[in-house]
C-alpha positions as a LaTeX table, in Angstrom:
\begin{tabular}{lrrr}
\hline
Residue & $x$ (\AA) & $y$ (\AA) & $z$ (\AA) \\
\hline
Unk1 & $-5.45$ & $-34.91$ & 8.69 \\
Unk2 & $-2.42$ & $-34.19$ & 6.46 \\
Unk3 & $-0.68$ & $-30.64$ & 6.43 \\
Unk4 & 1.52 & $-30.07$ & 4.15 \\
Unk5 & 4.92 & $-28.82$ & 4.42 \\
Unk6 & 5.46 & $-25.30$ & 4.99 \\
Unk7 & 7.64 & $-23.61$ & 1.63 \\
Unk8 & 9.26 & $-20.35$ & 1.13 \\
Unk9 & 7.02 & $-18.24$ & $-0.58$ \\
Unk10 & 9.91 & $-15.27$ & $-0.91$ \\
Unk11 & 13.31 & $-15.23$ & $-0.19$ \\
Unk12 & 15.61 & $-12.46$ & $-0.14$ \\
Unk13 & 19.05 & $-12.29$ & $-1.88$ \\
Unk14 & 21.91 & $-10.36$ & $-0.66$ \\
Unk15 & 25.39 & $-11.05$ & $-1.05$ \\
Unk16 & 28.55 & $-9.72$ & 1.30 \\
Unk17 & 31.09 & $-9.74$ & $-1.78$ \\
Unk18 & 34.98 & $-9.42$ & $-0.62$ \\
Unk19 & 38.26 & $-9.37$ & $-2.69$ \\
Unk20 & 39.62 & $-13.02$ & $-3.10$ \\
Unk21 & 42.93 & $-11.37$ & $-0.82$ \\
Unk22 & 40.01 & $-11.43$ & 2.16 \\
Unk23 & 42.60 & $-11.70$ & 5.11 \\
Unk24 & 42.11 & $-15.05$ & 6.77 \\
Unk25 & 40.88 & $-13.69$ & 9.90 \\
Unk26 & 38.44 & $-11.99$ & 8.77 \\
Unk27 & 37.50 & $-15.36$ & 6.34 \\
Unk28 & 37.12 & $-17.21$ & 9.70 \\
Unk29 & 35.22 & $-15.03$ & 11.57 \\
Unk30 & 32.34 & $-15.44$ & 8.82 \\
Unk31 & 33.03 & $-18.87$ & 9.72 \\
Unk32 & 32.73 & $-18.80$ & 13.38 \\
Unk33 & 29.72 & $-20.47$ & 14.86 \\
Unk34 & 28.63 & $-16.91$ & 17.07 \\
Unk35 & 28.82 & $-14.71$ & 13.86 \\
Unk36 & 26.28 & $-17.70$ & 12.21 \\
Unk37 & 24.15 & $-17.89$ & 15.26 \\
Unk38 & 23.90 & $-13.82$ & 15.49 \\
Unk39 & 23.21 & $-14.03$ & 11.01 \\
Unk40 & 20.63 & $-16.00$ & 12.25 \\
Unk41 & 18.65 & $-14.49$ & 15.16 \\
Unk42 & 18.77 & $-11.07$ & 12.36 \\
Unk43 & 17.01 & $-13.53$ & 10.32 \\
Unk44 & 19.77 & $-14.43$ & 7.65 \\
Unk45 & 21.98 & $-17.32$ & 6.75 \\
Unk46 & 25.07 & $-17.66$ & 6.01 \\
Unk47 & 25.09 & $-19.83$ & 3.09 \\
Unk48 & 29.32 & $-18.95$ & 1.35 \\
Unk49 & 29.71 & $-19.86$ & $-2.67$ \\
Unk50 & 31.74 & $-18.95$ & $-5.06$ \\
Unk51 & 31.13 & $-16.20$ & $-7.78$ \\
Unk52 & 30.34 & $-18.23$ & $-10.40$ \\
Unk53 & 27.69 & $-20.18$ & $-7.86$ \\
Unk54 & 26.01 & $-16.65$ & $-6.92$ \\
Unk55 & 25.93 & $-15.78$ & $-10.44$ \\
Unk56 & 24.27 & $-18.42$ & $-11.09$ \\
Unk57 & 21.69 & $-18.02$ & $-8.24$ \\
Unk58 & 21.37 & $-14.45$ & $-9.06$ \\
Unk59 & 20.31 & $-15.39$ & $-12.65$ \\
Unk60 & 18.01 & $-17.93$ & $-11.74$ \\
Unk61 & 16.13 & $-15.53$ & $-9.27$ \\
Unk62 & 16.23 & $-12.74$ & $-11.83$ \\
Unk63 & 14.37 & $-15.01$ & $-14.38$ \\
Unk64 & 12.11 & $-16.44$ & $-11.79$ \\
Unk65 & 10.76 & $-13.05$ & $-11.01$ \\
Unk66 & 11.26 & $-11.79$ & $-14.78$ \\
Unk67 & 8.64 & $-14.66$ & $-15.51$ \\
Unk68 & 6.56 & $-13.79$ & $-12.20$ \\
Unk69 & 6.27 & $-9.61$ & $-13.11$ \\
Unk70 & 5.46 & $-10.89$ & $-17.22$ \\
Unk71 & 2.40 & $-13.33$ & $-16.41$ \\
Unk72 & 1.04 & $-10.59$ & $-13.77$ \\
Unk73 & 1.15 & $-7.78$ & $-16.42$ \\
Unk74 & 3.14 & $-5.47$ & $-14.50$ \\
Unk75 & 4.36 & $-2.22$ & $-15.96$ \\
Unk76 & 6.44 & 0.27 & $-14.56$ \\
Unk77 & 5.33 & 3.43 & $-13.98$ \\
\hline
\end{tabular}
């Protein structure tokens, strides 16, 4: 029997944006392993970038759905 590997069908975006001044305590305590492990039982993931990276990820999401809403024919109402 082979099963084949689970994959994410949907994954949310969200973004905790801060000025690039961000005091470095608060920088570290997105760091800290706890604040991870507590992103994590809420079900998210700390996953830090740079602007230009999440502008780049935003793009590619808002493309990937653009393509997803065009080939299902949906309208807004």
């Amino acid at each position: 029997m082979t099963i084949a590997p689970r994959r994410r069908l949907l994954q949310s975006t969200g973004a905790l944006l801060a000025a690039a001044a961000l005091p470095h305590g608060a920088r570290a305590a997105l760091g800290d392993s706890e604040v991870k492990q507590r992103l994590l039982e809420a079900g998210a993931e700390a996953a830090p970038s740079r602007p230009d990276q999440f502008g780049v990820q935003l793009r590619a999401e808002i493309d990937k759905w653009a393509r997803v809403i065009q080939a299902a024919g949906i309208q807004a109402e």
